[in-house]
C-alpha positions, -999 to 999 in steps of 0.1 A, spaced: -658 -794 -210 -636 -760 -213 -635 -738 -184 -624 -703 -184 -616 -692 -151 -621 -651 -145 -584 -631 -149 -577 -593 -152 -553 -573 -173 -555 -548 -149 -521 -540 -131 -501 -566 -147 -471 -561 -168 -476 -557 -202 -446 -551 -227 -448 -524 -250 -463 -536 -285 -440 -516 -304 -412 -527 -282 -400 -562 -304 -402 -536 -338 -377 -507 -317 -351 -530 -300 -348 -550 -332 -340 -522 -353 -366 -520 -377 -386 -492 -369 -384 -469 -397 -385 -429 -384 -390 -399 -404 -355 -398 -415 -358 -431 -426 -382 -426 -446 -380 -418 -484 -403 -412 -511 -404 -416 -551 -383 -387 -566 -379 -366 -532 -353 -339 -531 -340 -325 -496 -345 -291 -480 -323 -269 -457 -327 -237 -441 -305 -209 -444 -305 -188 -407 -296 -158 -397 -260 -148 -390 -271 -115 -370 -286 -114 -340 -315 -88 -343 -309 -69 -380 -328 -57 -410 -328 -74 -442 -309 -54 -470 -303 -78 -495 -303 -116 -502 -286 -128 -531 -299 -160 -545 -282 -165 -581 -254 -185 -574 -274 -209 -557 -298 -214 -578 -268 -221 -607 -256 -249 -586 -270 -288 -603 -287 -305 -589 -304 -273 -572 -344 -276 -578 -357 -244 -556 -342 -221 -533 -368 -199 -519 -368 -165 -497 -399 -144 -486 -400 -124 -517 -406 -160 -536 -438 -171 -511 -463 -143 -514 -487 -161 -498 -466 -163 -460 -491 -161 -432 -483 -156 -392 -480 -188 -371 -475 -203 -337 -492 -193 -307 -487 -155 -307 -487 -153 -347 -461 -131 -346 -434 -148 -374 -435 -156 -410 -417 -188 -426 -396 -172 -435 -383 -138 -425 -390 -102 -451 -378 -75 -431 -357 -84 -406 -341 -108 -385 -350 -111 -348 -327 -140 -333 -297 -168 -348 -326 -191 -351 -343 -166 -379 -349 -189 -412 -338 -166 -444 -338 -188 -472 -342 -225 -480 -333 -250 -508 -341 -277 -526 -319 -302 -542 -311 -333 -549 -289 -342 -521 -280 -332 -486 -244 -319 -500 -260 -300 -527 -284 -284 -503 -254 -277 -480 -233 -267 -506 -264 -241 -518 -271 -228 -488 -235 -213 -487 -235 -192 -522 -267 -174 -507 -255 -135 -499 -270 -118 -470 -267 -83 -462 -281 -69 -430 -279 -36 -408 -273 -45 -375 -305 -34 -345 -294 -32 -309 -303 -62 -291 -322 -76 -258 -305 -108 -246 -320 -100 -206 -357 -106 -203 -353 -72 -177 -337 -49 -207 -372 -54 -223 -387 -41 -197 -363 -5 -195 -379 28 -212 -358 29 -244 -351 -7 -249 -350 -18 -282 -384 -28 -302 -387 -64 -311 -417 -66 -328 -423 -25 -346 -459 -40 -354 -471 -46 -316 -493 -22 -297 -486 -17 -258 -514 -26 -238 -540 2 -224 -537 -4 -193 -496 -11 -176 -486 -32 -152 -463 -28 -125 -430 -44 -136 -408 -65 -120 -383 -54 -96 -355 -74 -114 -363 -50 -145 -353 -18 -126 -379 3 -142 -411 15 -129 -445 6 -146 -445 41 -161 -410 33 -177 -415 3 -185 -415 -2 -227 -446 -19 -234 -441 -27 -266 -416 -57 -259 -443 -76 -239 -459 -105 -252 -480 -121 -227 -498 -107 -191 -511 -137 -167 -528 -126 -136 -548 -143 -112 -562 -138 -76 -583 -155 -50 -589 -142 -9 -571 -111 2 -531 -109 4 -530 -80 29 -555 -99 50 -536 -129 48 -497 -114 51 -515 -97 87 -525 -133 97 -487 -145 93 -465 -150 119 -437 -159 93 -434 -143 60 -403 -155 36 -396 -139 2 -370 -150 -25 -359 -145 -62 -355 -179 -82 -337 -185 -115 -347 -212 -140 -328 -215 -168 -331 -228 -201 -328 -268 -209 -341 -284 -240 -357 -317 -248 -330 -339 -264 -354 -361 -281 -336 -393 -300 -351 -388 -330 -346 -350 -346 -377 -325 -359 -384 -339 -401 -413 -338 -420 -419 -345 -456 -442 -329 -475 -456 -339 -510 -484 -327 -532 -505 -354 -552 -518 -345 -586 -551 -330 -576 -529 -309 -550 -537 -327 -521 -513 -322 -495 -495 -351 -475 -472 -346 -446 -451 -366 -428 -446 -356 -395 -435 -360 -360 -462 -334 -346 -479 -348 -311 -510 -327 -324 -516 -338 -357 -557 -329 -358 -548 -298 -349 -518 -289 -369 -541 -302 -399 -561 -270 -392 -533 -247 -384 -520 -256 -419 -552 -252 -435 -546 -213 -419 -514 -207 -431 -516 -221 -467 -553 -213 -471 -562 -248 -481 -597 -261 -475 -583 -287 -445 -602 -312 -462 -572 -317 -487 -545 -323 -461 -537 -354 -447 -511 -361 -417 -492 -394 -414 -472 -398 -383 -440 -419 -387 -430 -434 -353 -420 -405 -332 -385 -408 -314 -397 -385 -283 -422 -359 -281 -418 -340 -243 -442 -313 -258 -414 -301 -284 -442 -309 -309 -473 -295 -300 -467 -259 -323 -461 -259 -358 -427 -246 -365 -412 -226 -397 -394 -257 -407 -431 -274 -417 -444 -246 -436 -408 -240 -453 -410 -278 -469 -444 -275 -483 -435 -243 -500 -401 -261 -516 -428 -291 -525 -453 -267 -543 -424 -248 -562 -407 -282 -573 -437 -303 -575 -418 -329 -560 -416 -346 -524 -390 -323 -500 -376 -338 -470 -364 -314 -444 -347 -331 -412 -330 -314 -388 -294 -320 -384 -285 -325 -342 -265 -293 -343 -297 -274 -357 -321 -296 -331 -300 -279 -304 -298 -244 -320 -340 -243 -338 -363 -263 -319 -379 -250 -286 -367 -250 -252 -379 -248 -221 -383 -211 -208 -365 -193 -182 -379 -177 -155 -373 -156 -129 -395 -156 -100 -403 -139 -69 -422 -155 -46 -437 -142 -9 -453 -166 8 -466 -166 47 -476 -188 75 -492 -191 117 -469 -203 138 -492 -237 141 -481 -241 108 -509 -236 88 -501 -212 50 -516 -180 49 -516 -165 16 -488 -167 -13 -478 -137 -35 -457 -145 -71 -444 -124 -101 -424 -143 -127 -409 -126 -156 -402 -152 -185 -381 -147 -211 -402 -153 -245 -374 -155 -267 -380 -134 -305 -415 -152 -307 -445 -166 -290 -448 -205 -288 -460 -223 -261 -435 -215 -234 -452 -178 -230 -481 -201 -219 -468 -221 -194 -484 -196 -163 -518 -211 -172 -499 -240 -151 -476 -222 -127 -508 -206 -115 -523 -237 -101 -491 -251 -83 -491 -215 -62 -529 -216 -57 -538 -246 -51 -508 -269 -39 -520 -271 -5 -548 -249 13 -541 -216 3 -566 -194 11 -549 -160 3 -532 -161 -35 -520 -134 -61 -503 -144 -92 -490 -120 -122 -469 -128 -152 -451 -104 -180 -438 -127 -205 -409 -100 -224 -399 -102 -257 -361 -109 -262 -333 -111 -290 -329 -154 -276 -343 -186 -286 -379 -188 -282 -398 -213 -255 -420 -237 -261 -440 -267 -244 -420 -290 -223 -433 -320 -196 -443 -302 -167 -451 -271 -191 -440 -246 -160 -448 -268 -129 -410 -275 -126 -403 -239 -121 -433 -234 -100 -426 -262 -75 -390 -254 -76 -398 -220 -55 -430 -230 -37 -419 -264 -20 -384 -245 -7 -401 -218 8 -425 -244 26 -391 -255 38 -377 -224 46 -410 -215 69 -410 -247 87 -371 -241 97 -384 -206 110 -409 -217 131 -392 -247 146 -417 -282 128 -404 -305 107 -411 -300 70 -432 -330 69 -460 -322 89 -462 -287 80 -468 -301 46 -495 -331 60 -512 -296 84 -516 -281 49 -527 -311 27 -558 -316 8 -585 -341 14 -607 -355 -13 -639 -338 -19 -619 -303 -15 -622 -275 -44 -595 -251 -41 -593 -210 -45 -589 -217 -77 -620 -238 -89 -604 -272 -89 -626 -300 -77 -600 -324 -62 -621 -356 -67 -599 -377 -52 -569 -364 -39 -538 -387 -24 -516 -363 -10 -516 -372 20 -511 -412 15 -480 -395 -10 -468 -379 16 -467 -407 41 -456 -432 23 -425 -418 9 -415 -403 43 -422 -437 58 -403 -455 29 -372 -435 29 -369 -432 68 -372 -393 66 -377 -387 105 -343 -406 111 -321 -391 84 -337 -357 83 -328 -353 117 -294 -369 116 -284 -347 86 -295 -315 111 -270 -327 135 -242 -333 113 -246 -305 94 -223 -280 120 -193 -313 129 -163 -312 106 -160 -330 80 -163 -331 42 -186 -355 30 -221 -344 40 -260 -367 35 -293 -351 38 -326 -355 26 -353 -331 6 -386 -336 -1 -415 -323 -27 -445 -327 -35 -464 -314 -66 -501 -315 -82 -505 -318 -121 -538 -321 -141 -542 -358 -145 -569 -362 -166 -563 -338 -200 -568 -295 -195 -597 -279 -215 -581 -258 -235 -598 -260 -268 -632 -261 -275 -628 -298 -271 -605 -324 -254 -621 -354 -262 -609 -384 -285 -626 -402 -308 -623 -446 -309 -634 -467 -338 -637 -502 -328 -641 -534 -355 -634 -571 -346 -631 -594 -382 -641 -629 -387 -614 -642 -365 -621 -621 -336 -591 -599 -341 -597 -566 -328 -584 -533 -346 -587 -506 -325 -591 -471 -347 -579 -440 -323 -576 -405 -321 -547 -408 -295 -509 -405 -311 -485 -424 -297 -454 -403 -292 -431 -430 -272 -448 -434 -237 -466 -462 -247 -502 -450 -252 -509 -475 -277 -502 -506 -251 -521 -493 -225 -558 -483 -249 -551 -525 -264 -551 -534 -227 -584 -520 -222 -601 -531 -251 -590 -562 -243 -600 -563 -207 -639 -554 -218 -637 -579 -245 -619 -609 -226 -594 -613 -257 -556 -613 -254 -532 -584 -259 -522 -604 -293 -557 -601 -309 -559 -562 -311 -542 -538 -337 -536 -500 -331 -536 -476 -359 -529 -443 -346 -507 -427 -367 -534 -413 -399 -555 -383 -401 -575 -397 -428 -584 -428 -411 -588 -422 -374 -608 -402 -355 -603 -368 -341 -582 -362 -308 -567 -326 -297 -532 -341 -297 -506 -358 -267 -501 -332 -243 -514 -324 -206 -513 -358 -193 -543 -362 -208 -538 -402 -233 -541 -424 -213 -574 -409 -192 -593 -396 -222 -581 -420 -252 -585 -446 -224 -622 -437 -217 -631 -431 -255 -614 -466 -261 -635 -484 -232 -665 -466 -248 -662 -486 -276 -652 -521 -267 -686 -521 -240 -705 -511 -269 -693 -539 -291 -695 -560 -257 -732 -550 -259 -736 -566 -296 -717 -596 -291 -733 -610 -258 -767 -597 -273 -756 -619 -304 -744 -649 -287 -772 -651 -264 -794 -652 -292 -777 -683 -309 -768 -700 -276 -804 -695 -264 -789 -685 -227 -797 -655 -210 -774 -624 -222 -771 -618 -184 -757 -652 -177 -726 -652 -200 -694 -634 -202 -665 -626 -224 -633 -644 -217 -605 -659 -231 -614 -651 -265 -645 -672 -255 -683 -667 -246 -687 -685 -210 -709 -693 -183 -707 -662 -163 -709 -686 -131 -690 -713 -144 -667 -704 -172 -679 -732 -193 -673 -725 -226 -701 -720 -251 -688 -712 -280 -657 -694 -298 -660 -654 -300 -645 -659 -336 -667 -690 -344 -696 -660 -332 -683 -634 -356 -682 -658 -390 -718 -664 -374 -730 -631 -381 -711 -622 -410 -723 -647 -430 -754 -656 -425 -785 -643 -440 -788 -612 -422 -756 -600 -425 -741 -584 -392 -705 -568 -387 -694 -556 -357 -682 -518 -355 -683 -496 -330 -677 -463 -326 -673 -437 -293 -665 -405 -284 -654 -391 -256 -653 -357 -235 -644 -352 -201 -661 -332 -176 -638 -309 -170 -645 -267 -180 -627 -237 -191 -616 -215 -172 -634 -178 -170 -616 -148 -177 -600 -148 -141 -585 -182 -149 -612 -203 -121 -627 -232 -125 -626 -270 -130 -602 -277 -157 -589 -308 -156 -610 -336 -151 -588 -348 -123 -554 -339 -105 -527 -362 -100 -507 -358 -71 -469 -370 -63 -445 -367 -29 -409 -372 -37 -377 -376 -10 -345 -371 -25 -310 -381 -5 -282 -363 -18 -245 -367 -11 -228 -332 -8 -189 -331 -12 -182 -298 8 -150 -295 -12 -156 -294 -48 -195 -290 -48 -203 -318 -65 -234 -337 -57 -245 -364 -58 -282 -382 -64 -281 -411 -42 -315 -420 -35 -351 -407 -49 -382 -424 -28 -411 -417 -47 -447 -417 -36 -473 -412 -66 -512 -409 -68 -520 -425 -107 -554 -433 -96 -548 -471 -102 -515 -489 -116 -526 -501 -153 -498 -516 -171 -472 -522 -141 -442 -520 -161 -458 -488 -184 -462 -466 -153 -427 -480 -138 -411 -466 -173 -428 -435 -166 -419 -428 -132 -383 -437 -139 -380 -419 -168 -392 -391 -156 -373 -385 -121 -344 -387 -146 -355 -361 -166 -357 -343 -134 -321 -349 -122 -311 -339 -153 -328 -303 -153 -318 -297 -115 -280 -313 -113 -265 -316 -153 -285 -302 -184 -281 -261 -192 -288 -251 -222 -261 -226 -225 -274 -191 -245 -251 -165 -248 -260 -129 -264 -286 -150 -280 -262 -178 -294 -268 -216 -285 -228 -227 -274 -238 -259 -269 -255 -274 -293 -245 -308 -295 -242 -338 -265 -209 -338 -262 -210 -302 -239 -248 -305 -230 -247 -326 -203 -273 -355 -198 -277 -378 -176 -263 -411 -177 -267 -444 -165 -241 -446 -138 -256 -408 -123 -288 -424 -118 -298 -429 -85 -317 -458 -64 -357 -455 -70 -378 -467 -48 -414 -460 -63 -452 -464 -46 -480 -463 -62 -513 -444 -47 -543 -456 -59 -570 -438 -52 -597 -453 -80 -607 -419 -96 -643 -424 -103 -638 -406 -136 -607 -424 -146 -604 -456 -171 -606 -485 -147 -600 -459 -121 -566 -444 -136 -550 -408 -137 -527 -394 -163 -491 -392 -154 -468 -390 -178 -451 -354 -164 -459 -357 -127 -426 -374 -122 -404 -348 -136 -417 -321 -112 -406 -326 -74 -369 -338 -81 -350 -301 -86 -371 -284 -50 -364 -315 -33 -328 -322 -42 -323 -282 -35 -340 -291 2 -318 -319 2 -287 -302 0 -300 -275 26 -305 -302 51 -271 -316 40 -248 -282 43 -272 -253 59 -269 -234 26 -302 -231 5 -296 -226 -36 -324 -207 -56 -303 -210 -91 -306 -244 -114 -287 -260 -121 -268 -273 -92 -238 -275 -108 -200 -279 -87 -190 -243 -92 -224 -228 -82 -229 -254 -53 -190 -249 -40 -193 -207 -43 -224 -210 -24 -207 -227 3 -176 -207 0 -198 -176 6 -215 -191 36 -186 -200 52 -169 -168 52 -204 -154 61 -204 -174 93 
């Protein structure tokens, strides 16, 4: 007799399916790929920084062999506005509004013919003045970016950092107003016993993804239209298309080649996209167009700068009164998803912590530099940057240590802050705990305090930060559900249909876990297909932490359904009681004793071929509870919150100014642990990706030019800069979660940059409110505070 004892999937470590394919080599990524009779496209930018368009000469290129198309925006007619703001053509008619500015594009046979191409095209231009500081946008008679936009009715104040008054300010160069309120900020300022105010400066990095923007794009002889491409939102750049080429969306079909990293560079459609399918429809052939690294550096989107102001007040017990923030982002010439980013920044000032008094206002500017997009953390970096050192700051004022100021102000489940968000569950607290208890914070805190006025150059000291980040998707769109289809075959292999894309953080690992934790069967015995329009079911796209809770509910949808049918099924032929058996193994069993009673594959041949015919396919959707926000930007939109404390010990060279990472203790609330080594990955990754934007990475933009746009002078970090991790896991079983789980794929990038900046203020007495913490800003700082003293 068999037996089947009971075992979970749950929590284990689980290797990533695609891993064996990537670490052998034989992936195969966009630029890998190649299709019957393709020819290659490249993009001719602008030499000029903001100009009109006199002239552009195409003859000699289109002489060149080998030469099948070049195109400008007299050749496509039919152009229509895209991204976010819908405020940029493909390719650009009148005039040119940053170095990024696509002018022309060819098609040919080979990349050197492109190149070649590309470099007979004549361009003559009459040269605009220019806006390369967000605040020049802002001065009555700055230059116009965009001639065709309309100031706003009604102005807003500007920023004090713009030096012009609301009624100066030029309206035109705006692109985006956020603002947002809860309680009363002169009530709450009159409540404070400490009030602290301070600018911040965020600068731009970008998302270094291993595998370059590409997309190929070919037209079938009916004049369907495929595309290849690395998008994280293909469902929805299948409609975007649709817009911009006025195609019925019916006729296009999205194919995602394995992505080499995602970040949220990929959620907007880009000019690049639209560019190839023109070349395909005017060469009736498949066009390839993949970025070069130098043009991944100089094209693709960044993450936005930001300065911010931030006012924020306390009683003298400690507990936070009200906080106060303007940011002014710089857009860049157009508006992707980094003019956006506030819809996220907002939350981390209202609602990280109590906060009962709260005003938030945003002017994103239109300027003559790269433009923004989405990128992990999409603003909370640059939120919890400023709001976590000024928790720091007020603590230091009023005499209590930085931890329990933080544990007097902390949420408890159950809570719903100023904002509308129903914390659920909420492990804040148990974060903040455990990574103060884990990295000995009373001890070295206090020890760095002492030291902090003897001689000596070699300094310690420890920061910490803590952060909260939607956990469970954002509704955005109309919808942010997934869609699963579920089938099992005659051998009881699984293939697991699903909405979800799998961009590199191993979503497709972690939705095959679940199936195969409902349906008893080993990881081996289900298939993912994620990657094709035309065969899986909708999903709004990889982005707000939002795969693994909401593909991971639509997937566990599914597999109970098809549980359902096959103990209904089995019970039937057995003659037991459907109540009495279970799934496991790959086996039905005794529920109470594991004996086995028969094969789940032996079941499926069963009902497939016997008289009444029976397959088993499932199908689920899912949408989370979560809402959209009203018009003042309240209300419940996540469907829940993920919550993280990090402690970061830094070594400080007084010296030279260089510093060093040596220790991150890291304390996260991911509802429950899933796959073990999945959420490891994450966390590591991530706190990496942190370092990197507060110690190394700058993406260095002068007078609108990229002068680093390659990884030999943009500065990443490598393995022997990356600190000891010592990571916890808070599991706090969300109730809405899949087996209780949170998303967290950007909660780890968010604390590191505020608490190594505490860190270093703990270390030397100096406090830094400029990223990155490079040696020649850290040593000036404390060159300045010792001639201060």
């Amino acid at each position: 007799m068999k037996v089947i004892e009971k075992s979970t999937l749950i929590g284990q470590r689980i290797n990533k399916l695609d891993a064996p394919q990537k670490a052998s080599g034989k992936t195969r990524y966009v630029h890998d790929l190649n299709l019957p009779g393709q020819l290659i496209g490249m993009i001719l930018r602008s030499t000029r920084l903001h100009a009109r368009i006199i002239r552009i000469d195409t003859s000699r290129a289109r002489a060149l062999p080998g030469v099948h198309a070049v195109l400008t925006a007299a050749d496509v007619p039919y152009q229509r506005p895209l991204g976010v703001g819908k405020d940029q053509l493909p390719l650009k008619a009148d005039k040119v509004r940053s170095y990024r500015d696509e002018i022309a594009a060819v098609a040919a046979d080979s990349a050197e013919i492109a190149e070649a191409a590309l470099k007979l095209i004549e361009v003559e231009y009459e040269d605009l003045p220019a806006i390369t500081d967000p605040r020049q946008a802002l001065v009555a008679g700055a230059p116009v970016i965009h001639d065709e936009k309309v100031p706003p009715a009604a102005p807003h104040d500007s920023l004090k950092a713009g030096e012009a008054s609301g009624a100066e300010a030029h309206r035109h160069n705006v692109a985006m107003t956020f603002d947002y309120a809860h309680g009363d900020i002169v009530q709450g300022e009159a409540e404070s016993d400490v009030v602290v105010e301070d600018w911040f400066s965020l600068h731009y990095v970008t998302h270094c993804c291993m595998g370059v923007s590409g997309v190929i794009a070919e037209f079938d002889s009916r004049g369907n239209l495929t595309l290849h491409s690395n998008t994280q939102v293909p469902f929805l750049h299948k409609r975007e298309f649709a817009e911009i080429l006025d195609m019925d969306p019916s006729r296009i079909r999205i194919i995602q080649p394995p992505i080499g990293g995602g970040f949220g560079s990929k959620l907007d459609i880009y000019p690049f996209e639209p560019i190839a399918v023109f070349l395909a429809k005017a060469t009736d052939r498949p066009v390839k167009l993949v970025f070069s690294r130098e043009e991944e550096f100089i094209a693709s989107p960044t993450r936005q700068p930001v300065l911010l102001r931030l006012r924020s007040g306390a009683r003298k017990d400690g507990t936070f009164t009200f906080r106060e923030c303007e940011t002014l982002h710089d857009n860049g010439a157009y508006t992707s998803w980094g003019a956006t980013t506030p819809f996220v920044m907002m939350q981390t000032i209202s609602s990280l912590y109590r906060v009962p008094h709260c005003k938030y206002h945003t002017l994103a500017v239109y300027t003559n530099n790269p433009y923004a997009g989405s990128f992990r953390g999409y603003g909370n970096l640059q939120a919890t940057f400023a709001v976590e050192q000024q928790i720091d700051e007020m603590a230091h004022r009023l005499g209590m240590d930085p931890l329990d100021m933080r544990l007097k102000n902390a949420q408890d489940p159950g809570e719903v802050s100023g904002q509308g968000m129903h914390f659920k569950t909420c492990g804040l607290k148990q974060c903040l705990s455990t990574a103060a208890e884990a990295s000995h914070w009373h001890e070295k805190h206090a020890a760095a305090l002492a030291a902090q006025k003897l001689p000596g150059r070699y300094k310690r000291g420890v920061g910490m930060a803590s952060m909260l980040h939607v956990g469970g998707g954002a509704k955005i769109y109309p919808s942010d559900g997934c869609g699963t289809i579920l089938k099992i075959d005659d051998f009881a292999h699984v293939t697991l249909l699903t909405g979800a894309s799998e961009i590199g953080q191993g979503s497709e690992t972690v939705l095959a876990q679940l199936v195969c934790e409902e349906l008893g069967l080993p990881m081996e015995a289900v298939t993912v297909v994620n990657n094709d329009t035309d065969i899986t079911p909708w999903d709004v796209g990889v982005h707000a932490s939002r795969t693994t809770f909401i593909g991971g509910n639509s997937a566990i949808g599914a597999a109970r359904k098809a549980r359902t049918k096959l103990l209904a099924a089995a019970a039937r032929i057995s003659g037991l009681v459907e109540g009495d058996i279970e799934l496991r193994g790959g086996h039905i069993v005794k529920a109470d004793s594991g004996e086995v009673v028969m094969s789940l594959a032996k079941l499926m041949r069963s009902l497939h071929f016997s008289d009444k015919a029976e397959l088993v396919t499932t199908t689920f959707y899912y949408e989370p509870p979560s809402k959209h926000q009203d018009k003042q930007f309240k209300g419940d939109v996540s469907a829940a919150y993920a919550w993280a404390t990090q402690v970061v010990e830094v070594g400080v060279d007084t010296l030279t100014g260089i510093v060093k990472i040596v220790k991150v203790t890291a304390a996260h609330d991911v509802g429950r642990v899933l796959n073990r080594t999945g959420i490891e990955g994450q966390i590591e990754g991530g706190i990496v990706m942190g370092q990197g934007y507060a110690m190394t990475e700058e993406l260095m933009v002068e007078n609108g030019r990229v002068r680093n746009p390659g990884f030999r002078d943009y500065k990443l970090i490598t393995a022997p800069e990356i600190p000891e991790m010592d990571v916890h896991f808070i599991e706090t079983m969300d109730g809405e979660g899949p087996q209780g789980a949170k998303g967290v794929g950007e909660a780890p990038a968010i604390c590191i940059a505020a608490a190594t900046a505490n860190a270093i203020e703990n270390a030397t007495g100096v406090r830094l409110r400029e990223l990155p913490f490079t040696p020649e800003k850290v040593y000036r700082a404390l060159k300045t505070a010792r001639e201060a003293a």
